[in-house]
N, C-alpha and C positions, 0 to 999 in steps of 0.2 A: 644200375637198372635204368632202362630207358623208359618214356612215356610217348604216348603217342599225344600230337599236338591240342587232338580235342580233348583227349582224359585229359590235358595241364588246361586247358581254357575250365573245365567242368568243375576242375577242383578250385584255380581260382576265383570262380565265379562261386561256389557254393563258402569261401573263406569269407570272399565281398558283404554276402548278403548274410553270413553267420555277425558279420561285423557291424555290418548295419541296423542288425536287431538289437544287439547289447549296447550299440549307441542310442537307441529312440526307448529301450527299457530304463537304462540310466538316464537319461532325461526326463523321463515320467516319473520316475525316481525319485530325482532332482526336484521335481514340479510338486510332487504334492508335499516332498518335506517342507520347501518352500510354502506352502500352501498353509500349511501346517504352522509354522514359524509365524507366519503373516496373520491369521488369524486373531478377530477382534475378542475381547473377551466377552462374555455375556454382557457386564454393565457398562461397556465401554460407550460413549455417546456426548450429548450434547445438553450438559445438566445445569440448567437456568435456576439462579437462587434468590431468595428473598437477601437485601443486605437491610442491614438497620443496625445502629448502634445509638454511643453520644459521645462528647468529649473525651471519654476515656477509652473504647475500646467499640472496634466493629465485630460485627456477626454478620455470619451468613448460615442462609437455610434452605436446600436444597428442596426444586417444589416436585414431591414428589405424586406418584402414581402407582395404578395398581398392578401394574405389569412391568416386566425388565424391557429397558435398561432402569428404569426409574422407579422400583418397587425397593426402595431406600429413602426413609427420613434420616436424614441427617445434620444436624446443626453444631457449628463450629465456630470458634473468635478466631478472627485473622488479622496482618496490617498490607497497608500496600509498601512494595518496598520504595517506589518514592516518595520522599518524607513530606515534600509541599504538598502531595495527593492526598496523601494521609491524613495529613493536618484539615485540609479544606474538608473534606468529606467530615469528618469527627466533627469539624466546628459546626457543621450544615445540621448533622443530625441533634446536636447539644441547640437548638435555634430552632429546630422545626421536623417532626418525627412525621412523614410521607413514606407514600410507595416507592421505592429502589426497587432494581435487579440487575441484576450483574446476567451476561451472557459466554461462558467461558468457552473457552477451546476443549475442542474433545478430550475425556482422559478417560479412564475405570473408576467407577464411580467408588468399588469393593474397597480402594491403594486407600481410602479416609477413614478406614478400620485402623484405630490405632493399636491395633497386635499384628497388623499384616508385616509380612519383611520388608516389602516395600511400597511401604505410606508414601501418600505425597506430601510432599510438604510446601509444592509451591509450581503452581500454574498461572495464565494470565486469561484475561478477560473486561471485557467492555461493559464500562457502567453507566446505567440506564435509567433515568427520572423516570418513574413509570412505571408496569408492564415491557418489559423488552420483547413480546410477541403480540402486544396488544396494544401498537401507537406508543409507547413509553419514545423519550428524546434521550438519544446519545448525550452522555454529558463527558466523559470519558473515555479515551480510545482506548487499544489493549493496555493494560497495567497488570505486573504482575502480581500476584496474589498470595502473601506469605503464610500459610497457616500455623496458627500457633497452640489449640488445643481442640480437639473434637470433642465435644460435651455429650452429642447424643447421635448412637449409631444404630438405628434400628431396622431390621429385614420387616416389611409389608405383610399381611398374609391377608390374602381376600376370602376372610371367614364372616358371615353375616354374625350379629350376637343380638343381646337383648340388653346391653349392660344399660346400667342405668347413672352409671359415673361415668365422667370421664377425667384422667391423669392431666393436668397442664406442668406443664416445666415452665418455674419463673426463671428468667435468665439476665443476668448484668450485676451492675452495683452500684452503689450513688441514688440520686433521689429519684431519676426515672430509670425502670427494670421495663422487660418484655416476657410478656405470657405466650405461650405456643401450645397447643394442645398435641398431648400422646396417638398419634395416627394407632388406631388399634381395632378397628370395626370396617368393615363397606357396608354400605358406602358410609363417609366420614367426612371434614371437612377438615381443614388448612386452615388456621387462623393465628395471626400475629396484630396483639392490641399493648400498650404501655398501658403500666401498671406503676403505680407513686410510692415511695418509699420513704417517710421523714425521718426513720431511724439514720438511713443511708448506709445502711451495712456493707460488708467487704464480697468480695465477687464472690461469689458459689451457684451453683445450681439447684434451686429449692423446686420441690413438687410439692403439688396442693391437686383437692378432690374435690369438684365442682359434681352436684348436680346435671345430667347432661345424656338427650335426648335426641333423636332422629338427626338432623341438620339443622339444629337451632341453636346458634352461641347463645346459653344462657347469658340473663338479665346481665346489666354491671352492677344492679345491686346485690344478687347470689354469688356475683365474684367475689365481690367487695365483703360480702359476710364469711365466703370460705377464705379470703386472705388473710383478715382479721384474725379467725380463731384457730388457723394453724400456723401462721405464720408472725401475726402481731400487730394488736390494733393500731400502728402508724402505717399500716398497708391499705390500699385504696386501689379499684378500678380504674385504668383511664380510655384511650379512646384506639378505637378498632382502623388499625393500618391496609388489615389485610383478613378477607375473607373467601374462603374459594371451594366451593362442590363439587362444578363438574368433574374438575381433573380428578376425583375419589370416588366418583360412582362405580 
């Protein structure tokens, strides 16, 4: 069968442009799987943490907010994995309990749920005498960050309340501990103070029931009376590291 030379240009030309559409559909295709793939997750970001410890063991505590990526309190004990890093920072905080923050490299904040399938167990970040967003000095460039148990992993919810307690989690072991209050009301506040312990008990996680109103860190002496009688009259109030509202309005 013969053709004539325009019906073969016609059909050619209608094969060309049949060809060219399923190449720029597969591409589009391509693009948003891509797209897709590449996608941050919700908490994915840039999550600045309080650090503080002592001789024995570091904490970090994520300064959280009321909205994602940072509607996550979470506090965790970590080491660094360089061991002279390690050692100087532990000795600094056993000598003198100040403001730290660590400024870490982006990750998902969710991967610190220790049921997730894939926890993190180790990112790096630069450590900061200070505020690291507020004048704090670099005292440490990137170091990596090993984590070794997440103590408290808690979702935000910006529900106004009227409680009139508020949860603190004491945290450490040895004769200086840290108090951190249960983030559970908006607005609320952030606070990290040391807390004396002559017993010197062995590391755990104890909660205590403070008294605890509007934006006012109760008294240190209502501390000092709730630590006493739920925890043990060698327990004492010490001195306020860290106290913060706006970021919880």
């Amino acid at each position: 069968m013969r053709y004539s030379t325009k019906l073969v240009r016609t059909m050619l030309l209608a094969i060309c442009i049949g060809f060219s559409l399923s190449l720029s559909a597969s591409a589009q295709s391509n693009s948003s799987t891509k797209e897709i793939l590449t996608a941050k997750p919700v908490h994915w970001g840039l999550h600045g943490m309080l650090i503080f410890g002592d001789k024995n063991d570091l904490y970090a505590s994520h300064l959280p907010m009321f909205h994602a990526p940072h509607d996550r309190q979470v506090i965790f004990r970590f080491h660094f994995s360089d061991k002279k890093i390690d050692a100087k920072v532990k000795k600094h905080f056993a000598e003198k309990q100040e403001l730290w923050t660590l400024e870490p490299e982006e990750f998902d904040l969710d991967r610190l749920q220790t049921n997730t399938a894939n926890a993190l167990k180790k990112f790096t970040g630069k450590l900061v005498q200070g505020h690291f967003e507020r004048g704090g000095k670099q005292r440490y460039a990137m170091q990596t960050v090993l984590v070794d148990e997440v103590l408290v992993f808690n979702r935000l919810t910006p529900n106004e309340t009227t409680k009139g307690e508020g949860i603190y989690y004491v945290i450490g072991q040895g004769s200086t501990q840290f108090l951190m209050k249960k983030i559970d009301r908006q607005p609320d506040f952030d606070v990290l103070m040391s807390v004396k312990n002559a017993d010197k008990s062995e590391r755990k996680l104890n909660q205590i029931v403070v008294t605890t109103q509007d934006l006012t860190l109760p008294k240190k002496g209502a501390i000092t009376t709730a630590l006493q009688q739920q925890l043990g009259k060698h327990w004492r109030s010490g001195d306020v590291i860290y106290f913060e509202t706006e970021d919880l309005k």
